[in-house]
C-alpha positions as a printed Julia matrix, in Angstrom:
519×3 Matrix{Float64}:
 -57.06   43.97  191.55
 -56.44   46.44  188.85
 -55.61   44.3   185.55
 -54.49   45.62  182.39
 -53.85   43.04  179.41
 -51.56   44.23  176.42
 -53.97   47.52  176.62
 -53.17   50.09  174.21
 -54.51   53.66  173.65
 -53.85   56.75  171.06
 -55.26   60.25  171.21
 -55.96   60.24  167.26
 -55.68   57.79  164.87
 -52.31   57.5   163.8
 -50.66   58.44  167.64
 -50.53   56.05  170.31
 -49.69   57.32  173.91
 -49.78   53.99  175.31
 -48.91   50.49  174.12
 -49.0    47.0   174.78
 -48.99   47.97  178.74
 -49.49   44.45  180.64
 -49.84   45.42  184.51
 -51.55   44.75  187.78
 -52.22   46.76  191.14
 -53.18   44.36  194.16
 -55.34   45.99  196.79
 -53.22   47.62  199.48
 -50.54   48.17  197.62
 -48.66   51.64  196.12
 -47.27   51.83  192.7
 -45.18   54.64  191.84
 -45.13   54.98  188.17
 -42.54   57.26  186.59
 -41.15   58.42  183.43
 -40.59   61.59  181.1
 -43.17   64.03  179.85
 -45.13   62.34  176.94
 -44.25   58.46  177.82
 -48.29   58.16  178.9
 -48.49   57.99  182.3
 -51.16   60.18  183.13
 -53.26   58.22  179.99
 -52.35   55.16  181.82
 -53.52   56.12  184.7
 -57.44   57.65  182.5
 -57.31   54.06  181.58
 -57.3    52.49  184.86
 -60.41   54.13  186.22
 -62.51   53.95  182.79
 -62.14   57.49  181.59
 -60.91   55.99  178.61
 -61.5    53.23  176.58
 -58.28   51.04  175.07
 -57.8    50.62  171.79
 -56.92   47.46  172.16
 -56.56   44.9   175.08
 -58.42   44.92  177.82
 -59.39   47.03  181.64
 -60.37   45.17  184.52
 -60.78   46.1   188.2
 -61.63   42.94  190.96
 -62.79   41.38  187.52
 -65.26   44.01  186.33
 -65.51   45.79  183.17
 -67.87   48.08  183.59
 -68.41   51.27  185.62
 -64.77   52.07  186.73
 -65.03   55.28  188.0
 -66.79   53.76  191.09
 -64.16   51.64  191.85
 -61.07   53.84  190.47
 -60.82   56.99  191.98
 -58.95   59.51  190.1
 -57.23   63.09  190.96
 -56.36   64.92  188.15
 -53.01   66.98  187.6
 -55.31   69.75  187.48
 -58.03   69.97  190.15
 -60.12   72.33  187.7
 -60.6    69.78  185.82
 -62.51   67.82  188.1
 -63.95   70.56  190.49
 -67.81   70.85  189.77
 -69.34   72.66  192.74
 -69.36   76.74  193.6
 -68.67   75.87  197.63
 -66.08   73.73  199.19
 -68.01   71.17  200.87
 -70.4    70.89  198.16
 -67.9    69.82  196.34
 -66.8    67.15  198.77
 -70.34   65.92  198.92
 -70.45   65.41  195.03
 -69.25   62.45  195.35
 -71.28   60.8   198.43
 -74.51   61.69  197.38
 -74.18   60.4   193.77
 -73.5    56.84  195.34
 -76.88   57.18  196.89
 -75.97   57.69  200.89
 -78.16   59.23  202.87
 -77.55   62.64  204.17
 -75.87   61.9   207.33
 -73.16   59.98  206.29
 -72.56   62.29  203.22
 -71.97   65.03  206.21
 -69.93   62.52  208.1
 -67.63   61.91  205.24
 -67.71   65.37  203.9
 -65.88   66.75  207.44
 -63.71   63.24  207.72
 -62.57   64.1   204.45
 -61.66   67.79  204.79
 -60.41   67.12  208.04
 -57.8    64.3   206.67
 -57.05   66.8   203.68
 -56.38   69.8   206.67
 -58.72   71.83  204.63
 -61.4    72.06  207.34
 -61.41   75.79  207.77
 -62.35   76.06  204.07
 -65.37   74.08  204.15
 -67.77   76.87  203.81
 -65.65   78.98  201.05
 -66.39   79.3   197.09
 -64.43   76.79  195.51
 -62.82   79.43  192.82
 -61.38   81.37  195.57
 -59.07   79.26  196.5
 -55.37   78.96  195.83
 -54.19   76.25  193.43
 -52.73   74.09  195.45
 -55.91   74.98  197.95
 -58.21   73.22  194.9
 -55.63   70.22  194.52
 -56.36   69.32  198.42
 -60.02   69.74  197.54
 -60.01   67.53  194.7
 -58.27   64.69  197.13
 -61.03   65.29  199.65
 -63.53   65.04  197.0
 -62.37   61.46  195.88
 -61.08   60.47  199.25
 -64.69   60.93  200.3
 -66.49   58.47  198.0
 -63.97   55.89  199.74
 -62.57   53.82  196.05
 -60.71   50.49  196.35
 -58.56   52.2   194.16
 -56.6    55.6   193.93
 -55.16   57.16  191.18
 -53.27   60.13  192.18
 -51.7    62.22  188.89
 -48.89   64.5   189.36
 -50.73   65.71  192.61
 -48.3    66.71  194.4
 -47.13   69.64  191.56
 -49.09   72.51  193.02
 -48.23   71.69  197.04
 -46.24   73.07  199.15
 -43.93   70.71  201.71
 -46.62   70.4   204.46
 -49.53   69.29  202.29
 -47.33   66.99  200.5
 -46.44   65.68  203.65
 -50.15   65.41  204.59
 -51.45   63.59  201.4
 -48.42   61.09  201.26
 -49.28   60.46  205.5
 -52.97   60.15  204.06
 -52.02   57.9   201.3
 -49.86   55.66  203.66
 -53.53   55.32  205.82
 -55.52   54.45  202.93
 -52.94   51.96  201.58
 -52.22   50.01  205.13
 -56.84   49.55  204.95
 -56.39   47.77  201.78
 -56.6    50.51  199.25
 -54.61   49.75  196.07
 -52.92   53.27  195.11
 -51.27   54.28  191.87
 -48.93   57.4   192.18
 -47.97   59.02  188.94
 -45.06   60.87  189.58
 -41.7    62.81  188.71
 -40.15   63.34  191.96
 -37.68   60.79  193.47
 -39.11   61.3   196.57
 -42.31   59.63  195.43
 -40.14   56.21  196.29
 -40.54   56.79  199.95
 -43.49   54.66  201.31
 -43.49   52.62  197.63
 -44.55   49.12  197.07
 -43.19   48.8   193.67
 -42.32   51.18  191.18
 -43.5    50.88  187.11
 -41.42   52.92  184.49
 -43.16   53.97  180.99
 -41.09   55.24  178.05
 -42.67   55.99  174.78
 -45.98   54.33  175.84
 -44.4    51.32  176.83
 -43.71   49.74  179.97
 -40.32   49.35  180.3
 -38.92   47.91  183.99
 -41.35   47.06  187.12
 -39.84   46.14  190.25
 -38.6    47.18  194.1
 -37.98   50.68  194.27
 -34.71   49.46  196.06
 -34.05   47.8   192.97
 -35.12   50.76  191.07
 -32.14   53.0   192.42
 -29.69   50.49  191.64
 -30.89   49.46  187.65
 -28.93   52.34  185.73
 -31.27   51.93  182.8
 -34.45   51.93  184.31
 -33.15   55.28  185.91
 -31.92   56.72  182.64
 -35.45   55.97  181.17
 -37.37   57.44  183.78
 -35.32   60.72  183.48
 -33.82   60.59  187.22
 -31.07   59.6   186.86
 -29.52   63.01  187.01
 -31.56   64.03  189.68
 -28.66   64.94  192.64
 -31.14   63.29  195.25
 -31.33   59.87  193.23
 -27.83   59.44  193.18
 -27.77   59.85  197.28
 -30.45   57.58  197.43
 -28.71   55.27  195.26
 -25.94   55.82  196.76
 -27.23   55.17  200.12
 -28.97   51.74  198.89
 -25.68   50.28  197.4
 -24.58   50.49  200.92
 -27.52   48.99  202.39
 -29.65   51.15  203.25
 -33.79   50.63  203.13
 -36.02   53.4   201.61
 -38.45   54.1   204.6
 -41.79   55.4   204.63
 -40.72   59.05  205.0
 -37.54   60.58  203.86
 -34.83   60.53  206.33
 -32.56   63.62  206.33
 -30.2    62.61  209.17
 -29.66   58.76  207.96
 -29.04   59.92  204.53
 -27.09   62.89  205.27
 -23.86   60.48  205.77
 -24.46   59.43  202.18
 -23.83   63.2   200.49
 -20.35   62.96  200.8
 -18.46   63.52  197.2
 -21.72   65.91  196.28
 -20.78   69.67  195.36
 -22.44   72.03  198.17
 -24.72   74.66  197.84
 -23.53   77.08  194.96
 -24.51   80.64  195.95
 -25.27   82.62  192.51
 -23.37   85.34  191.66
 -24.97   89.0   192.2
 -26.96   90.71  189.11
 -25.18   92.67  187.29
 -25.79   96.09  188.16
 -27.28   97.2   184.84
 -30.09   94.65  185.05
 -33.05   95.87  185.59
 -35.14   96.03  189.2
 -38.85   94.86  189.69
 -40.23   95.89  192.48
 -43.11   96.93  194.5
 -43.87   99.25  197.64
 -46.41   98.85  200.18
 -48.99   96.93  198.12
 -52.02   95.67  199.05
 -55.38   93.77  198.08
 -58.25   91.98  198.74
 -60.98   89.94  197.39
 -64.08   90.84  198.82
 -63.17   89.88  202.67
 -60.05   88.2   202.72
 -56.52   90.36  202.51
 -54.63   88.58  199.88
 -51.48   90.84  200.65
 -51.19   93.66  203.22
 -48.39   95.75  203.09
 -45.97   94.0   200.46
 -42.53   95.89  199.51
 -40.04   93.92  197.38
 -37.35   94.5   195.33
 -36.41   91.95  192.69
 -33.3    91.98  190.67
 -31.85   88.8   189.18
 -33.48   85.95  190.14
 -35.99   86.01  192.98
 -37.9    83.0   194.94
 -40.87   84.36  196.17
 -42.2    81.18  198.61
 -44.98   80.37  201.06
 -47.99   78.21  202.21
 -50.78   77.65  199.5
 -53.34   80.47  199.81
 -50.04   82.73  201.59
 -50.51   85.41  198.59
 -47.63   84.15  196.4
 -49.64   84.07  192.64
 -51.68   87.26  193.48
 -48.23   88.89  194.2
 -47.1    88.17  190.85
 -50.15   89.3   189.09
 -49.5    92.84  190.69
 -45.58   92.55  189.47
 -46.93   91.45  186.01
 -49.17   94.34  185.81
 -52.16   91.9   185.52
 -54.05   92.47  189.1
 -54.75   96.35  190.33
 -53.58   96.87  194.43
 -56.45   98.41  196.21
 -53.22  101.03  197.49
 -49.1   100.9   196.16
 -48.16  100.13  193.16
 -45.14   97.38  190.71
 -42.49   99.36  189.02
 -39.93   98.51  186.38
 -37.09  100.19  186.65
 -38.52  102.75  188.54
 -41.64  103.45  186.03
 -45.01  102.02  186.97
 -45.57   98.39  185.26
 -48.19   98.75  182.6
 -49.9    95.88  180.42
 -47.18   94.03  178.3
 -44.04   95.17  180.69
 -43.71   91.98  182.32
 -43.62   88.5   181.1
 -46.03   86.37  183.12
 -46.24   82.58  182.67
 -49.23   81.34  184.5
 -49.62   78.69  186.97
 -51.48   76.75  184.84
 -50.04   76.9   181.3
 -53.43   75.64  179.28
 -54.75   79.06  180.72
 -52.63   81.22  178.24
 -52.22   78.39  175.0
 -55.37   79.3   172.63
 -54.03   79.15  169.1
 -54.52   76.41  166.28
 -50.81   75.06  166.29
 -48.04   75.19  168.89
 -45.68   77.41  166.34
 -48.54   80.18  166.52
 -48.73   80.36  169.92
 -45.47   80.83  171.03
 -45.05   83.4   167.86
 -48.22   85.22  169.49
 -46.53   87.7   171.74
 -43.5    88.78  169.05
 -46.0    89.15  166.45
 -48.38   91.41  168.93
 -44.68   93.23  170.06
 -44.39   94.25  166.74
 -42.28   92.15  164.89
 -42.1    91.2   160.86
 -43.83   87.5   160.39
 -40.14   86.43  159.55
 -38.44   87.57  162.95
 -41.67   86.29  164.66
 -41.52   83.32  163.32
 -37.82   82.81  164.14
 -38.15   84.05  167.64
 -40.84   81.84  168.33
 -38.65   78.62  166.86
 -35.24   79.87  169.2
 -37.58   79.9   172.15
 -39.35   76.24  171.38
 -35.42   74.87  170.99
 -34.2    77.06  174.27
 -37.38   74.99  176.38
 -37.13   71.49  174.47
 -40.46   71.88  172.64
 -39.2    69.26  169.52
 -39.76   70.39  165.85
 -42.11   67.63  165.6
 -44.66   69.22  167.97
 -44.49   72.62  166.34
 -47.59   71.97  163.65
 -49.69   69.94  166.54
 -52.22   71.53  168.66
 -51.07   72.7   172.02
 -54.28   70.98  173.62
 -53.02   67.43  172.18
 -49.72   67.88  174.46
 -49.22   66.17  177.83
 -49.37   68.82  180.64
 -45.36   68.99  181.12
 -44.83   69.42  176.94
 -48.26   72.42  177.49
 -46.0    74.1   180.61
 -43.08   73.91  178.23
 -44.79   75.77  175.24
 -46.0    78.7   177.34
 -43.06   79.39  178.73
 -41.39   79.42  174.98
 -44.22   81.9   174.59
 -43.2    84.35  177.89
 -39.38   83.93  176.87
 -40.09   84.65  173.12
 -41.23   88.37  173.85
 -37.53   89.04  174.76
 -38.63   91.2   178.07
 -36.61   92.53  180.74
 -38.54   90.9   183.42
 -40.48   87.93  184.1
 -43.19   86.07  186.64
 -42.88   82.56  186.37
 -45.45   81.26  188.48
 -44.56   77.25  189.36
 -43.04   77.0   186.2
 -41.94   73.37  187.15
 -44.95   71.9   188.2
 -45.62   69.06  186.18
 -42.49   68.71  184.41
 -39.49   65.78  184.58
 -36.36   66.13  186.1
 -34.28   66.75  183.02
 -37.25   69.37  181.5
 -36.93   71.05  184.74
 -32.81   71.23  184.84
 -33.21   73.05  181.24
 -35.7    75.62  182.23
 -33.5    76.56  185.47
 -30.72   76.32  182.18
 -33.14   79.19  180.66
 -33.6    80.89  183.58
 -29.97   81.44  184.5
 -28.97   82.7   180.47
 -31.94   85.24  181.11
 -30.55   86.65  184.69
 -27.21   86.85  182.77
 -28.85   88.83  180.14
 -29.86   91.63  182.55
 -33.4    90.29  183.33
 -35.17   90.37  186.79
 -37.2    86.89  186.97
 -39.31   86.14  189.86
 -39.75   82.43  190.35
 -42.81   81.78  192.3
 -42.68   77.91  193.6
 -43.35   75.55  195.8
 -39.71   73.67  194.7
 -37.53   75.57  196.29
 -35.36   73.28  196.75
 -34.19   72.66  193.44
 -34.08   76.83  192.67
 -32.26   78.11  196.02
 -28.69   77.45  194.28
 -29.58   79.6   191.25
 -30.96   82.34  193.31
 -29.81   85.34  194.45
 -32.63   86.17  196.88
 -35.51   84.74  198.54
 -39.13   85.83  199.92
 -41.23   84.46  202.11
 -44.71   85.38  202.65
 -47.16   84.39  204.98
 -50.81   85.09  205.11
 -49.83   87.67  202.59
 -47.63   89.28  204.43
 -43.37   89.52  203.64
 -41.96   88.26  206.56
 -38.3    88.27  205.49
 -35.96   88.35  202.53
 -32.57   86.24  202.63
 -29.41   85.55  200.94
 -29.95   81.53  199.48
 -26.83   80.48  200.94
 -28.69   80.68  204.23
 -31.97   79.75  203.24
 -30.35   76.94  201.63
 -29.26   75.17  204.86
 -32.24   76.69  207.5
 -35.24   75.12  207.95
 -36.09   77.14  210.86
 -36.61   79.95  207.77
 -39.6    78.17  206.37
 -40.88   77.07  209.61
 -41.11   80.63  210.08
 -43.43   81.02  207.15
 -45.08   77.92  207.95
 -43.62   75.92  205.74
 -42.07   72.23  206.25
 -38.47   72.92  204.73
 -37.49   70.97  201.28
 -35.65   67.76  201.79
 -32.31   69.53  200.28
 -32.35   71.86  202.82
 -32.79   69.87  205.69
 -30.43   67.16  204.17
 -27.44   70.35  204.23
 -28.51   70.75  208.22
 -28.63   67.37  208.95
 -24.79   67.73  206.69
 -23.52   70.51  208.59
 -25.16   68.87  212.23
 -23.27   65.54  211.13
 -19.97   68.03  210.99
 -20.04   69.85  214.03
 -20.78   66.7   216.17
C-alpha cells in the first residue's frame, strides 16, 4: 500500500504545492485524482514514487521508505522528460536491465510491452522521431515493462488521440484487475470510467475522497475540482441521480437518454469575409525515409481543426503553415503571399519549448517587444494577453519554469496571442489544462476568429472544439483525406473511423442521440 501521513511539500521555501495530504492506495485499486491547474497533483503524485522528498510527514510504499522508484512507477506529463535512449526499444529495455534481468526476459518484456502499448511497429525507430503522443505510448511501455506494484500515470492521456487512450485505459484496467495499485492524475471526466475511488486536491490540500458515483453527485467536490461545468459531468451526473452505474468504459447509447434538456451542437457562424486565409497547396515532406505529408492542400479561414492519428502529420503540418518547417515541394501562404518567419503565430505542442526568459511578464512581452513595439505598449500588451488566458498578476514576476504544466501552456499562449497576428497554429493548446482553463482559451479563440484571424487548432480534443469550428481536416498517414462542415463531423463517427480515429465521446453520444430519435 501506498501511505502518505500529513506529507507536505513546497518548490521553494516560502511556497508549498502540497499540504498536510493524508492518503492511501491499496494494491489493485485505481485512484483518479483531480483538481485545477496548480492544486499539486502532479507533485503529489513525484511524491508517491520518491522523486521527491516531503517536507514534512512521511512516504511509504508496502511499508518501505527507501528506494521508491522501484516500486512506484511513474509516467510523466511529458514523455521527454523521462525518455533516455536514441532507439525505441532501447528505451523499453532501460528499465529491465537496470533491475538486473538477464537478457532474455529483458527481450521478452521489451516486445510484451510494446505490443500492449500497440507501438510494436516502432520498435526499431529513433526515439526523437516520433510524434508526441508516439513518445507518451513509449514512456508507458518503458514503465509498464519494469512491471511496478504501483503506477502513477500524470496527465497521460493529454497528447493521445481516442484509440490510444482507449488502449492505455484497456491496459490500465489489466494491470489493475493483477493487483497493481494505479494512481491516475487527471482533468477529464472521463477518467471516472473504470475508477475505484476518486481524490480531489485544491490549493495543495486534499479536499473530498470517495466513490466516483458519489463524486458526481457532491456539488462541492465538483466545483473544486473544476468540472463541474464540464457539459459531460452534468450528463453523467445526471445519469447517476437516476441510477445509473459508471462502467468500465463510457457508454454512449445508455447515456444518450440522459442528454435531454442539453443545447445541441452549435454550428459557428462563417468568417467574415475580410478575415484573412491560411493556406497551403500541394505540400510535401519528409524526414529522411518516412513521408510526413504527401500532397497536402488546405485552406484555412476562421477557425480550423486539423485532426488525425498520432504520427498522421498533424504538428509537421503546422510547422509548414507557421513558416517554421521548409516542404521539400509547395509552399503556406497568407493571404495569398508566401508565409515568411514571424507571419504566423505558432504555439507549440509543448509550451516549456518556447518559455526561456527570467520572469513570466518578459516572456509573454518577448514577441511585441521583437514586433517593434515601445517598452510601454509591450509591456501592456503582454499584461492584456496574461488577463485574456488567466495567467494571475501574482505569477507575472515568477519564473515560467516554477509553473505547473497547465499555468506553462497558459503563458505561451499569452505570448502567441500578444503579437496581435492575423493567423495562428495552436498546436494541442489544451493538453494539460482544466476544464474551466480550457473553456477560456476556446473564449480566446472565438474573440480572435471574430477579429478577422485564421486559427488552426491542431488537437486531439476534438470534441470539445467541433462547436466553435467552422471547418475540419483530417489527415491520415499525412495525407488530407477530407474536409467537413462541424455540424456533420459533430454527429459522425464513421468520419474519424475514416482517418483511423476512434470518434470523441460527444460525437458518438449525438449518434447514439439522433439513433435514440429515429427508433
Amino acid at each position: 500500500m501506498i501511505e502518505l501521513e500529513h506529507v507536505s511539500f513546497g518548490y521553494a521555501a516560502n511556497s508549498t504545492a502540497v499540504d498536510g495530504v493524508s492518503l492511501a492506495v491499496r494494491p489493485g485499486e485505481r485512484l483518479v485524482v483531480l483538481g485545477r491547474n496548480g492544486s499539486g497533483k502532479s507533485t503529489l503524485g513525484r511524491l508517491m514514487n520518491g522523486s521527491l522528498v516531503p517536507r514534512g510527514g512521511s512516504v511509504s510504499v508496502d511499508g518501505e521508505t527507501r528506494d521508491l522508484a522501484r516500486l512506484v512507477g511513474y509516467v510523466r506529463q511529458d514523455p521527454r522528460n523521462q525518455i533516455v535512449s536514441s532507439l525505441v526499444s532501447d528505451e523499453v529495455a532501460f528499465g529491465p536491465r537496470n533491475l538486473g534481468l538477464p537478457r532474455e526476459e529483458v527481450l521478452a518484456r521489451v516486445g510484451e510491452a510494446l505490443s500492449t502499448c500497440g507501438i510494436a511497429h516502432l520498435r526499431d525507430r529513433m526515439t526523437g522521431e516520433l510524434s508526441g503522443g508516439q513518445q507518451q505510448l513509449l514512456a508507458i511501455a518503458g514503465v509498464v515493462a519494469m512491471r511496478p506494484r504501483y503506477l502513477v500515470l500524470d496527465e497521460v492521456g493529454s497528447q493521445l488521440d481516442e484509440a490510444s487512450r482507449s488502449r492505455v485505459s484497456r491496459l490500465v484496467n489489466d494491470l489493475v484487475r493483477e493487483g497493481v495499485g494505479v494512481v491516475d492524475v487527471a482533468h477529464s471526466v472521463e477518467a471516472l470510467f473504470g475508477a475505484d475511488r476518486v481524490a480531489v486536491l485544491s490549493s495543495g490540500h486534499l479536499v473530498w475522497q470517495g466513490r466516483p458515483e458519489d463524486f458526481l453527485l457532491h456539488d462541492d467536490a465538483l466545483d473544486l475540482s473544476g468540472l463541474a461545468s464540464d457539459s459531460l459531468t452534468r450528463i453523467l451526473s445526471r445519469a447517476v441521480a437516476a441510477g445509473y452505474g459508471l462502467p468500465d468504459w463510457p457508454d454512449p447509447k445508455g447515456l444518450a437518454p440522459y442528454m435531454g434538456g442539453l443545447p445541441s451542437v452549435r454550428v459557428a457562424d462563417a468568417p467574415a469575409l475580410g478575415g484573412y486565409e491560411l493556406s497551403c497547396a500541394s505540400v510535401s515532406l519528409s524526414y529522411d525515409d518516412l513521408r510526413a505529408l504527401d500532397g497536402v492542400s488546405l485552406s484555412a479561414r476562421g477557425l480550423t481543426l486539423v485532426l488525425g492519428r498520432s504520427g498522421s502529420g498533424k504538428t509537421t503540418l503546422g510547422g509548414v503553415l507557421a513558416g517554421v518547417l521548409t516542404p521539400d515541394s509547395g509552399h503556406a501562404a497568407l493571404d495569398g503571399r508566401p508565409v515568411g518567419a514571424g507571419d504566423v503565430g505558432l504555439a507549440f505542442q509543448r509550451p516549456e519549448d518556447q518559455l526561456f526568459c527570467d520572469t513570466v511578464l518578459d516572456d509573454i512581452a518577448y514577441g511585441p517587444r521583437q514586433r517593434g513595439l515601445g517598452e510601454g505598449a509591450a509591456l501592456a500588451a503582454a499584461r492584456d494577453a496574461a488577463a485574456l488566458l488567466g495567467v494571475g498578476g501574482e505569477l507575472l514576476g515568477r519564473s515560467p519554469f516554477e509553473l505547473s504544466g497547465g499555468q506553462m501552456r497558459r503563458v505561451a499562449l499569452a505570448g502567441v496571442v500578444a503579437c496581435g497576428r492575423g493567423a495562428l497554429v495552436l498546436d494541442e493548446p489544451t493538453a494539460g489544462l482544466d476544464v474551466e482553463s480550457r473553456q477560456e482559451l476556446r473564449e480566446v479563440v472565438r474573440r480572435l476568429v471574430e477579429g478577422g484571424a485564421a486559427v488552426v487548432v491542431i488537437t486531439h480534443d476534438a470534441g470539445e472544439w467541433l462547436e466553435d469550428a467552422t471547418s475540419v481536416a483530417f489527415l491520415s498517414e499525412g495525407r488530407l483525406i477530407a474536409v467537413a462542415e462541424p455540424a456533420r463531423a459533430a454527429g459522425d463517427p464513421a468520419l474519424f473511423e475514416a482517418a483511423g480515429l476512434e470518434a470523441p465521446l460527444s460525437v458518438r453520444l449525438h449518434a447514439a442521440l439522433r439513433g435514440l430519435g429515429d427508433a
